[in-house]
N, C-alpha and C positions, 0 to 999 in steps of 0.2 A: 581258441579252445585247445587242450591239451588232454592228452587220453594216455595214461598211465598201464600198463598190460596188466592184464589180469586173467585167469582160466574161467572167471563167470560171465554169463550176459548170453551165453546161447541161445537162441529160439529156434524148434524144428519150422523148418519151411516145408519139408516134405520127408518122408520117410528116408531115413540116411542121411539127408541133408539141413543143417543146420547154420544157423548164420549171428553173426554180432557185429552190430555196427560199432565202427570204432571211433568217427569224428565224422562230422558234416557243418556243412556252412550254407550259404544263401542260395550257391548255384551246384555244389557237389556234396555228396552222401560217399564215404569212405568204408568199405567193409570186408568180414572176412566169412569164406565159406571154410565149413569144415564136412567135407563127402564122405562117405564109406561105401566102398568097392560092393558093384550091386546096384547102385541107386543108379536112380534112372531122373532127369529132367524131361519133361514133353517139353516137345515142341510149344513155343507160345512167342508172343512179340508180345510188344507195351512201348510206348513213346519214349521212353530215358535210352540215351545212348549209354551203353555198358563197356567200358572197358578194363582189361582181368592181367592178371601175373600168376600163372600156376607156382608156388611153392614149393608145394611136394606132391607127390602121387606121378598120378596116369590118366589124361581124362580123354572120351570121344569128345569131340565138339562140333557140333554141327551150325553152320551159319548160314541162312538161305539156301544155296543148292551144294555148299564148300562142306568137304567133311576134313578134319584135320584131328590128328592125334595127338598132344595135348601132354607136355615132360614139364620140369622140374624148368623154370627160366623164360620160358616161353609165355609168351601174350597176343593178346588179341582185342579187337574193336567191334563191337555191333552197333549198327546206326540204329536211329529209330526208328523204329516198325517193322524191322526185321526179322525175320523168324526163326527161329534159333532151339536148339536141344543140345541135353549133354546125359553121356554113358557116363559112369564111374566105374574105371577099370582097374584102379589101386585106390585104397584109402588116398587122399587126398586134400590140400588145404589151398585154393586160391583168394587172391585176393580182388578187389572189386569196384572200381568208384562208378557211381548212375550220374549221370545230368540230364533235368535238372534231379533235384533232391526227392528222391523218391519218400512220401509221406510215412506208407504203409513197411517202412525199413527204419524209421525213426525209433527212437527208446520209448517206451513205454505203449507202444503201440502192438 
């Protein structure tokens, strides 16, 4: 599978927070966040291991009891069932692969 760029395909996930998957296969889901400074993720867990490449911005990130501020280069892994939140403290664009393939992150869903 081959994923061409393009500026369509966003879906809000939550107020500020907007998402588009870019490729997936059997065992990983490939995607991008687009944040606006302000937005706020609660706290939540779910079974897919997540791990992220901030691109651009500033983000809080919170991972279990770890709090880490979150630049342009930097990444991060949360296991599964770990409890996790994030501040948006600059507009912001990370990127994202879940294992396994999260359903509810597939196109047309």
């Amino acid at each position: 599978m081959f994923y061409k760029a393009n500026p369509d395909g966003y879906k809000p996930v939550l107020p500020g927070i907007n998402l588009k998957t870019l490729v997936f296969g059997e065992k990983t889901l490939f995607s991008e966040f687009r944040m606006q400074a302000g937005s706020t993720l609660p706290s939540h867990s779910h079974l897919y291991e997540q791990t992220g490449y901030l691109v651009s911005g500033k983000i809080r990130l919170t991972i279990g009891d770890e709090v880490f501020t979150v630049e342009p280069g930097d990444s991060w892994c949360i296991k599964s069932n770990v409890s996790h939140s994030a501040e948006i403290l600059v507009d912001s664009v990370a990127i994202e692969v879940f294992s396994p393939v999260r359903e509810d992150y597939l196109p047309g869903q």
